[in-house]
C-alpha positions as CSV (number, residue, x, y, z in Angstrom):
1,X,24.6,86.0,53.5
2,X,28.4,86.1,52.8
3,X,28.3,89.3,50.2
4,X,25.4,90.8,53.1
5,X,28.4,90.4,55.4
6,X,31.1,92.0,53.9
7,X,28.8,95.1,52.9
8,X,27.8,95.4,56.5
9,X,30.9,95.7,57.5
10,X,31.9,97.9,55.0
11,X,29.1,100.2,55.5
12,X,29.5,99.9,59.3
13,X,33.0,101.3,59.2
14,X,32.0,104.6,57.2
15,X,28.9,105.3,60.0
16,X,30.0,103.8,63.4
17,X,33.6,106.5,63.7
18,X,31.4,109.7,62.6
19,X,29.5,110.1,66.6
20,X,32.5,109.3,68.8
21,X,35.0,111.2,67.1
22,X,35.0,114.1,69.3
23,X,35.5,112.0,72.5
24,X,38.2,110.3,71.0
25,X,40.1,114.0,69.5
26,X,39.5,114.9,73.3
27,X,40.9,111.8,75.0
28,X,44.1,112.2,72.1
29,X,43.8,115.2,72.4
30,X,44.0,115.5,68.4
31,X,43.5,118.9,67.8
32,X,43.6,120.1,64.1
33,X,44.4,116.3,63.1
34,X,40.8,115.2,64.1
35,X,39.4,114.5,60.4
36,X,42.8,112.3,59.5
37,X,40.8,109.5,61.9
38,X,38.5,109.9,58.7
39,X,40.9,111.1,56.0
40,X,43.3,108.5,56.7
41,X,41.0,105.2,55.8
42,X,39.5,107.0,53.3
43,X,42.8,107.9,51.2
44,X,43.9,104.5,52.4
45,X,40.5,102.7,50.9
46,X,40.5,105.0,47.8
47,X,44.2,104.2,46.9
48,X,44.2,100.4,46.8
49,X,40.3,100.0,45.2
50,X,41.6,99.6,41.9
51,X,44.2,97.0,42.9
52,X,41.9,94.7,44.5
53,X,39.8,95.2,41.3
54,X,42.5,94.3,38.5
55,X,43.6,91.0,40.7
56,X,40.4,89.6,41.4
57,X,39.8,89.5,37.6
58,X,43.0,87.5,37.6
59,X,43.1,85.5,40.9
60,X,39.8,85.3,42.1
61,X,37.4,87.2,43.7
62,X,37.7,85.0,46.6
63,X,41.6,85.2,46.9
64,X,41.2,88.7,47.2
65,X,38.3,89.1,49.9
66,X,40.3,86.9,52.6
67,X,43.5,89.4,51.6
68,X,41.0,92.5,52.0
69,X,39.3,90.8,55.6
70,X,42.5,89.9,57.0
71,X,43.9,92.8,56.7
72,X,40.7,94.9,57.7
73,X,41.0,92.9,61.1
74,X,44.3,93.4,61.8
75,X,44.2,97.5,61.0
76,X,40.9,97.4,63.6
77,X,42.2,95.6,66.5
78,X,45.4,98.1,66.3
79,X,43.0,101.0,66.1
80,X,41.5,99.3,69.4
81,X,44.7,99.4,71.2
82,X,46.3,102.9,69.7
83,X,47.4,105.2,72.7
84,X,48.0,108.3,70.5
85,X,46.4,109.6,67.6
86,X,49.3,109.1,65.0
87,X,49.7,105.2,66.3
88,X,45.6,105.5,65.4
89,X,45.7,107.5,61.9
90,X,48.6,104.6,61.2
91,X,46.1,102.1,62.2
92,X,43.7,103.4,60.0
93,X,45.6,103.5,57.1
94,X,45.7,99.3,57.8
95,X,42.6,98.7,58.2
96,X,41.7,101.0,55.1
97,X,44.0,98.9,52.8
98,X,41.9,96.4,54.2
99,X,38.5,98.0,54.1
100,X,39.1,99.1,50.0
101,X,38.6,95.6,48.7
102,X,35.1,94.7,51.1
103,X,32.2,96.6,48.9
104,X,34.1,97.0,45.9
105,X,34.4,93.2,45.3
106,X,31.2,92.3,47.5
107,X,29.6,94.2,44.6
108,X,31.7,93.0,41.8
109,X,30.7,88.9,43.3
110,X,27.0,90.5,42.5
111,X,27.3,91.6,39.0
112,X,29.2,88.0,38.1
113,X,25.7,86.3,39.0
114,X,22.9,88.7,38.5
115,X,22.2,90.8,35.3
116,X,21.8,95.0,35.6
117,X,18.0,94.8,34.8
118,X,17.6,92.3,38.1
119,X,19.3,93.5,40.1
120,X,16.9,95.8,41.2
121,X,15.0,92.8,43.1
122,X,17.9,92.3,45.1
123,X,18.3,95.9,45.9
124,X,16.1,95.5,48.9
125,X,18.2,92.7,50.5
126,X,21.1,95.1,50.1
127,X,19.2,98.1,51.3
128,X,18.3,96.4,54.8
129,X,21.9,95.3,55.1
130,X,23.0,99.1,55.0
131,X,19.6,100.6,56.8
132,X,21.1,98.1,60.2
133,X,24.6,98.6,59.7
134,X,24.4,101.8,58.8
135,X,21.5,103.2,61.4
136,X,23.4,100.9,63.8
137,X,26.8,103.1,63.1
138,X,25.7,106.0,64.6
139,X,24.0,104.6,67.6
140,X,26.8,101.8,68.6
141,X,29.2,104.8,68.3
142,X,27.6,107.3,70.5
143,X,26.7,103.9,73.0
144,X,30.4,102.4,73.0
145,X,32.1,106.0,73.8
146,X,30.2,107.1,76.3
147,X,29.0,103.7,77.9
148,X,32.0,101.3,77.0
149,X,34.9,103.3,75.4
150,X,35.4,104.3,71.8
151,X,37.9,101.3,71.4
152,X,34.9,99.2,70.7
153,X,34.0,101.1,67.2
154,X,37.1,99.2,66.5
155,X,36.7,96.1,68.1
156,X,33.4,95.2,67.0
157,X,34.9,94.5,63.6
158,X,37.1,91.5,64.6
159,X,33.9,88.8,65.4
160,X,32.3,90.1,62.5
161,X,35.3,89.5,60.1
162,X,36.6,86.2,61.7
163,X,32.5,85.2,60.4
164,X,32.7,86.7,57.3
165,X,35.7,84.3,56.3
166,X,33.9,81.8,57.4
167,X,30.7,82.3,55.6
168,X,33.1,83.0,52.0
169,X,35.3,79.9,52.1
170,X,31.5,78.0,52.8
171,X,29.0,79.8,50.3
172,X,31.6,81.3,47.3
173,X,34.7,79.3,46.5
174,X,33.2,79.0,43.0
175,X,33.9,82.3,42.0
176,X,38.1,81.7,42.7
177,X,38.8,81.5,39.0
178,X,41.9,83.0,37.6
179,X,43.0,83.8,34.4
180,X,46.3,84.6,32.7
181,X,47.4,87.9,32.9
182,X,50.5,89.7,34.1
183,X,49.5,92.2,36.9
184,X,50.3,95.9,35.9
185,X,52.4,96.9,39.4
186,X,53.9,100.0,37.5
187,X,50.7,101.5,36.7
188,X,49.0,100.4,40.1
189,X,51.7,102.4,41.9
190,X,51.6,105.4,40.3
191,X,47.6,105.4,40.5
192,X,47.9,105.2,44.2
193,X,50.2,107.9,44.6
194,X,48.5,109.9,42.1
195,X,45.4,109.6,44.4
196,X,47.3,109.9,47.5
197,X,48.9,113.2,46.4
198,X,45.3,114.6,44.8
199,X,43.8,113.9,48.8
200,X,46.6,115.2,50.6
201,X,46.5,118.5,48.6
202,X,43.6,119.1,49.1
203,X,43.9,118.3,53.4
204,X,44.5,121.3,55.4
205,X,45.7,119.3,57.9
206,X,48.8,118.0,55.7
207,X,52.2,119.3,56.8
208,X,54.1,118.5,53.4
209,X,54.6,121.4,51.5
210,X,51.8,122.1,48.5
211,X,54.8,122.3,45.9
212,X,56.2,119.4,46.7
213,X,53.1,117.1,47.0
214,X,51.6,119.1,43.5
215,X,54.9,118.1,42.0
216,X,54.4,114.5,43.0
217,X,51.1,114.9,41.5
218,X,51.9,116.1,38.0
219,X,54.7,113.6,38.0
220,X,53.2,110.7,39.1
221,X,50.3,111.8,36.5
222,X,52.4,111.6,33.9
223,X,53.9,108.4,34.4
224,X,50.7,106.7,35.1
225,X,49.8,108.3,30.9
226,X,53.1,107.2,30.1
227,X,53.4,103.5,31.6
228,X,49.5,103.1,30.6
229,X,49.8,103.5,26.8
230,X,52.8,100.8,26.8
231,X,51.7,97.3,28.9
232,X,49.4,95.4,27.4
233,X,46.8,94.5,30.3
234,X,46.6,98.3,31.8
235,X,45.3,98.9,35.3
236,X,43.4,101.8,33.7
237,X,42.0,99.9,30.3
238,X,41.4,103.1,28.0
239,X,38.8,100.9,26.5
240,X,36.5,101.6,29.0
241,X,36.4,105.3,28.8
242,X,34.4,104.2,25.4
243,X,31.3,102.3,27.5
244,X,28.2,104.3,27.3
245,X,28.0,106.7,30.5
246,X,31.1,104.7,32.6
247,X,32.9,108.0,33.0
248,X,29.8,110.1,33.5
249,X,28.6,107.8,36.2
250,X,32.0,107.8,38.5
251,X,32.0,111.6,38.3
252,X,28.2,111.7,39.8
253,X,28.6,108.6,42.0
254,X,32.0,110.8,43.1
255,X,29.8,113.5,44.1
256,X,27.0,111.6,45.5
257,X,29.3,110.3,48.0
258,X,30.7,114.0,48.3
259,X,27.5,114.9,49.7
260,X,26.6,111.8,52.0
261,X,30.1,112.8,53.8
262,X,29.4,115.9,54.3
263,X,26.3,115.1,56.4
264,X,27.6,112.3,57.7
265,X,31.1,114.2,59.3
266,X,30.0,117.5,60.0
267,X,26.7,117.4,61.1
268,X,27.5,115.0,64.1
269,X,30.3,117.7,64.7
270,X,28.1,120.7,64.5
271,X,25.1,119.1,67.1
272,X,27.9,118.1,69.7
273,X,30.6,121.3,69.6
274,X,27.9,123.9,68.8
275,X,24.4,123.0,70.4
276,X,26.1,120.8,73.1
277,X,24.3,117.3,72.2
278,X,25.7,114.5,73.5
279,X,27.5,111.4,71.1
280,X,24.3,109.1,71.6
281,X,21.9,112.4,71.1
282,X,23.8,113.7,67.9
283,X,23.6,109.8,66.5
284,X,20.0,108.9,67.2
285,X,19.6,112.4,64.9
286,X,21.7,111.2,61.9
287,X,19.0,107.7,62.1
288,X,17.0,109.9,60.1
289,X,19.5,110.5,57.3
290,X,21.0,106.6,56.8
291,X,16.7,105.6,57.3
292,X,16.3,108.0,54.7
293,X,19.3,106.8,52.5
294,X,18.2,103.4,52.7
295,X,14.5,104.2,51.4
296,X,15.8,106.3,48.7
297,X,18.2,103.3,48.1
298,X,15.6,100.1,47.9
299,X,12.9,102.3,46.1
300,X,15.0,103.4,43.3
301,X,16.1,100.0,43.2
302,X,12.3,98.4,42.7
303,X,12.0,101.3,40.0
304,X,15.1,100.7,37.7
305,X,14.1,97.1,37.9
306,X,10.1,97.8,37.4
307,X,10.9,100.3,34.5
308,X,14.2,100.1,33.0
309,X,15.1,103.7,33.6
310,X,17.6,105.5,36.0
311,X,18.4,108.9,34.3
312,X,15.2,110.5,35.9
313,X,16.3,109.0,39.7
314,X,19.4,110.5,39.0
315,X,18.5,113.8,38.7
316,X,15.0,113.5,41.3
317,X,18.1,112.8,43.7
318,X,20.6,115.5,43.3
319,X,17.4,117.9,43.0
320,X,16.6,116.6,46.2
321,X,20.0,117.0,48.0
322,X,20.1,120.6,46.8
323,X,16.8,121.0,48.2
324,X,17.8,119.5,51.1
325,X,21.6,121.8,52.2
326,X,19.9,125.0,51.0
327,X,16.9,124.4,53.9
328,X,20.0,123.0,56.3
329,X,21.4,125.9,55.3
330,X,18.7,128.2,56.1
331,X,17.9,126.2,59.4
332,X,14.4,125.4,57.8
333,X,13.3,122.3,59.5
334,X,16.2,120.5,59.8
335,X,14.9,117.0,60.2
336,X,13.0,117.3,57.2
337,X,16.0,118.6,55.4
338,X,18.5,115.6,56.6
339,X,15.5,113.4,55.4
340,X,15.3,115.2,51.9
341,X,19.1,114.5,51.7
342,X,18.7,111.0,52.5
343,X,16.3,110.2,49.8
344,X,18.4,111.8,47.3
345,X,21.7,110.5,47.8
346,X,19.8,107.6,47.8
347,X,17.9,107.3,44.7
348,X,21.2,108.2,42.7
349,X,22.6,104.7,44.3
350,X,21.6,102.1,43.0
351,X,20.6,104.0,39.3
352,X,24.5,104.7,39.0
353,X,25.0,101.3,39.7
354,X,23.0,99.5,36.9
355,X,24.4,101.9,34.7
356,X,28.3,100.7,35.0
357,X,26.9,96.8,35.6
358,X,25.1,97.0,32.6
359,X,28.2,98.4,30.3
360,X,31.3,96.3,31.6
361,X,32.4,93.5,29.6
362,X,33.0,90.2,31.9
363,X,36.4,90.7,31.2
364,X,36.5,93.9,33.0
365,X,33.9,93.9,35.2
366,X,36.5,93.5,38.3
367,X,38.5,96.6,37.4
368,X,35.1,98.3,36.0
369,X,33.1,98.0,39.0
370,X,36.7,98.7,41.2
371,X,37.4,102.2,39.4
372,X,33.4,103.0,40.1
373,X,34.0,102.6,43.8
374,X,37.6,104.1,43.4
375,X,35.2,107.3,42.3
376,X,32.9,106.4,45.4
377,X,35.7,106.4,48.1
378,X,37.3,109.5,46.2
379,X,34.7,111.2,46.7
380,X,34.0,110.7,50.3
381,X,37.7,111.3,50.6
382,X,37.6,114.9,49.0
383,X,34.7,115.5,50.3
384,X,35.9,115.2,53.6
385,X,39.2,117.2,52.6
386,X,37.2,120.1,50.9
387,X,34.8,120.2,53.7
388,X,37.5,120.4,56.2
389,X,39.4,123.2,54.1
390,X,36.1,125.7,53.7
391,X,35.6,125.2,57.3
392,X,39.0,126.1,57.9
393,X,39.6,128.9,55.7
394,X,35.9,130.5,56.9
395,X,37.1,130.3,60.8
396,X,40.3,132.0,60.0
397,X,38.2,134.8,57.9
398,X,36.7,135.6,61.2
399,X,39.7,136.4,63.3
400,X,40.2,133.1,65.5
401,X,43.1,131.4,66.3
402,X,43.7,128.0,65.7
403,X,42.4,126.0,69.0
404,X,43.1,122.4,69.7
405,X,39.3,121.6,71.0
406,X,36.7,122.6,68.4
407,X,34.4,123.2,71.3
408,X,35.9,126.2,72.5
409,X,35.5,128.3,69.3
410,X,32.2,130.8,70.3
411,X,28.8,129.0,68.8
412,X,28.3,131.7,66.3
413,X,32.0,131.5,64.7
414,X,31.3,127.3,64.5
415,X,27.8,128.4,62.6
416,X,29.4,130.0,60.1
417,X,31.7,127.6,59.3
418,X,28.7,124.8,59.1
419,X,26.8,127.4,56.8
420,X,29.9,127.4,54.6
421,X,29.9,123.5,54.5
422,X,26.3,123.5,53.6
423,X,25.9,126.4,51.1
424,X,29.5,124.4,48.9
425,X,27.6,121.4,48.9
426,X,24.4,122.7,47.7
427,X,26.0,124.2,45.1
428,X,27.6,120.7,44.1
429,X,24.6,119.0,44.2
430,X,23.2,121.8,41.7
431,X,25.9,121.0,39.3
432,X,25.3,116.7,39.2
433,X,21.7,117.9,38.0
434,X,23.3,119.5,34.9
435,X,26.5,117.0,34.1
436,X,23.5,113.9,34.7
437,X,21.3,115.7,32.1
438,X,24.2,116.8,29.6
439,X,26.0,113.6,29.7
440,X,24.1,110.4,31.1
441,X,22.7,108.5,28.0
442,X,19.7,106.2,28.3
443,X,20.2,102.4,27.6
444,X,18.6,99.2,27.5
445,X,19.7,97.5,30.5
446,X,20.3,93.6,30.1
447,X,18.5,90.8,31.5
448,X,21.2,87.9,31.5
449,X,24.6,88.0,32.9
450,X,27.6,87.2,30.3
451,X,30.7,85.3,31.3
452,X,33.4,84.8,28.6
C-alpha cells in the first residue's frame, strides 16, 4: 500500500497537468512558455533521479522517500498558490526535485524484496495503481479547471503525500539500512548540469544563448569523465555499462517514454486549440490511451512472468506504436490508433524493467534502477523539448508569426504542426524495433532476490 502510494502519486503528476494546461497558459497568459509548466518538472525530476538513487544505497531507502515527499508537497502547494507563470515554472522545478525520487525509489523498495522473474505477478497490482491514477489524471484535470480551478491539479497532492508518509514510516522502516560510503557530490553536480544543459538545448523556449548552454554542456561532460575515473564510489559506476542489456534497455525505456509524451502533451493540445474540445472532452479521450497503457502494462507483465521472455514484448510494442502515429498521422481511426499506442508503450514497460532488475548487483541496485528512470524522465523530458521544437520550426515554415494563444493560429496551420509531431515519432518508434533486435540479449531471469 505504501510503494502503491508513492507510484500514484508519481504517475498522477505526469497525467493530471496535461488537460488543463491551456486554461492555465490563458489565465497566465504564458504564451510561448506553456510547455516549461511541463519542461520544468521534467528537467527538474530528470536532474536529481540519480542522486536519490546513489544515497538511498547509502542512507536508506526510507531516508530518502520522506526527503523526496516533503519536498514534492511543498513544490505543489506553491504551484497552487503561483499568480504568474514564472512564480509557477519555479514551483515546478520544487516539486520536481521532489517528484524525482517517488517512482524511481518506489521501484527500487520493489526489486530489494521481489526477484525479476516474480515480479511479473505483482505487475497487476502496479498496473491498477497507474490505470486509476493515471485515467484519473486526465479527468480530475479537465474537472478541477473548469469546475473548481486548475490550482487543485496541485493541491490534490498535499492529502495524498501527508498519507504517503504516514503509510512509509508504518509498513517500511526496515528497509532504512545504510552503508559506508562517501557520497560522490562532484560527479552528482556535474550530471545534473550535464542533463540540465542537454534539455535546455534542445527547448525552443530557452532564452540562453545555444553557445553558451552547448559550452556548458561539453564542459560539464568532460568533468563528469574526468572526476568519474578518479573517486572510488562513482555516481556513474562504469561497471554497470558491462551488465547484459543495462545500457540497451535505458536507450529503449528513453524512447518509450519519448513516445508516451508525445501523446500525452500534444494530443490534449491538438483536440482543444484545433477541433475546439473542451479540457473535460479532450481528457475523457486520452482514457483510452492510459486504459490502453495499463493493459499493455499488466499483460506483458503476466507474460514475462508466465514465460521468461521480454525481447519479443519489446519489439510487439514499438511495432505497435509505429503502427499506431502513422494511422494518427493519417487520421485513420483515431481512437483505434491512440489505443494501438497504448498497448505498445505498454508492453515495452514492464519487459524493460525485468531486464535492469534482473542484472543489478544489490550493491547497485539503487543507482541501477535510478539511472533507468534517469533514462525514463529524460526521455519524457526530450521528448517534450523535441516535440515542442518540430512544432515550432514547422509553424514558422508556414509564414506565421509567433502568437501568444495557440488557439488563434488557423486550424490547418496547427494540423500541420501535429502531423509533424506524429510522422517524428513514428519514425522513432521504427528505430527501437531495430536497436531492441540488434542489441537486447536474451537472459535467464532469476527467481530469488540477492542482498549482500
Amino acid at each position: 500500500m505504501s510503494v502503491a502510494l508513492v507510484i500514484a502519486l508519481g504517475s498522477l503528476e505526469k497525467s493530471i497537468v496535461t488537460t488543463p494546461l491551456p486554461i492555465i497558459g490563458n489565465e497566465l497568459n504564458a504564451g510561448q512558455s506553456l510547455t516549461w509548466i511541463v519542461t520544468a518538472y521534467l528537467l527538474a525530476a530528470t536532474a536529481v533521479l540519480p542522486i536519490y538513487g546513489k544515497l538511498s544505497d547509502i542512507l536508506g531507502r526510507v531516508r530518502m522517500l520522506y526527503i523526496g515527499i516533503s519536498l514534492f508537497i511543498l513544490g505543489s502547494a506553491a504551484c497552487g498558490f503561483a499568480k504568474n507563470i514564472e512564480t509557477l515554472i519555479l514551483s515546478r522545478v520544487i516539486q520536481g526535485i521532489g517528484g524525482g525520487g517517488l517512482i524511481a525509489l518506489a521501484f527500487t523498495v520493489i526489486a530489494d524484496c521481489i526477484p525479476a522473474r516474480e515480479v511479473g505477478k505483482y505487475q497487476g497490482y502496479i498496473s491498477i495503481v497507474y490505470a486509476v491514477s493515471s485515467i484519473a489524471g486526465p479527468l480530475l484535470g479537465g474537472y478541477f479547471a473548469e469546475h473548481l480551478s486548475w490550482r487543485w491539479v496541485f493541491w490534490i497532492n498535499l492529502p495524498l503525500g501527508v498519507l504517503a508518509v504516514i503509510l512509509i514510516r508504518k509498513n517500511l522502516s526496515h528497509l532504512n539500512k545504510k552503508r559506508q560510503a562517501k557520497f560522490d557530490w562532484f560527479g552528482a553536480l556535474f550530471l545534473m548540469l550535464s542533463s540540465t544543459s542537454l534539455l535546455l538545448l534542445l527547448s525552443p523556449e530557452s532564452q540562453i544563448p545555444h553557445i553558451w548552454i552547448g559550452g556548458t554542456l561539453a564542459f560539464s561532460i568532460v568533468m563528469l569523465l574526468l572526476i568519474e575515473r578518479k573517486v572510488s564510489d562513482p555516481i556513474l559506476p562504469a561497471r554497470l555499462t558491462k551488465l547484459p542489456g543495462y545500457v540497451a534497455c535505458i536507450l529503449l525505456i528513453l524512447c518509450s517514454q519519448l513516445l508516451m509524451f508525445a501523446v500525452l502533451v500534444y494530443l490534449p493540445m491538438q483536440m482543444q486549440w484545433q477541433r475546439g474540445m473542451t479540457a473535460s472532452e479532450s481528457g475523457e479521450i486520452m482514457v483510452i490511451f492510459m486504459v490502453s497503457v495499463t493493459i499493455g502494462a499488466y499483460c506483458g507483465g503476466k507474460l514475462v512472468n508466465k514465460l521468461g521472455k521480454y525481447k519479443g514484448l519489446t519489439v510487439t510494442g514499438f511495432a505497435l506504436s509505429a503502427l499506431s502515429f502513422a494511422m494518427i498521422y493519417g487520421h485513420i481511426h483515431p481512437p483505434i490508433a491512440l489505443g494501438l499506442a497504448g498497448l505498445g508503450i505498454g508492453l515495452t514497460l514492464p519487459a524493460l524493467g525485468v531486464v535492469v532488475q534482473n542484472v543489478l548487483p544489490a550493491k547497485d541496485r539503487g543507482i541501477g534502477l535510478s539511472l533507468f528512470n534517469f533514462g525514463r524522465e529524460l526521455g519524457g523530458a526530450i521528448g517534450v523539448a523535441v516535440c515542442s521544437a518540430v512544432f515550432q520550426y514547422t509553424l514558422s515554415t508556414q509564414g506565421q508569426s509567433v502568437k501568444d494563444n495557440m488557439a488563434d493560429y488557423p486550424p490547418y496551420i496547427l494540423d500541420q504542426g501535429f502531423n509533424a509531431i506524429y510522422l517524428m515519432m513514428a519514425g522513432m518508434a521504427l528505430f527501437a524495433v531495430l536497436l531492441t533486435l540488434f542489441t537486447l540479449k536474451k537472459q535467464k531471469l532469476a527467481t530469488e532476490v540477492t542482498n549482500d
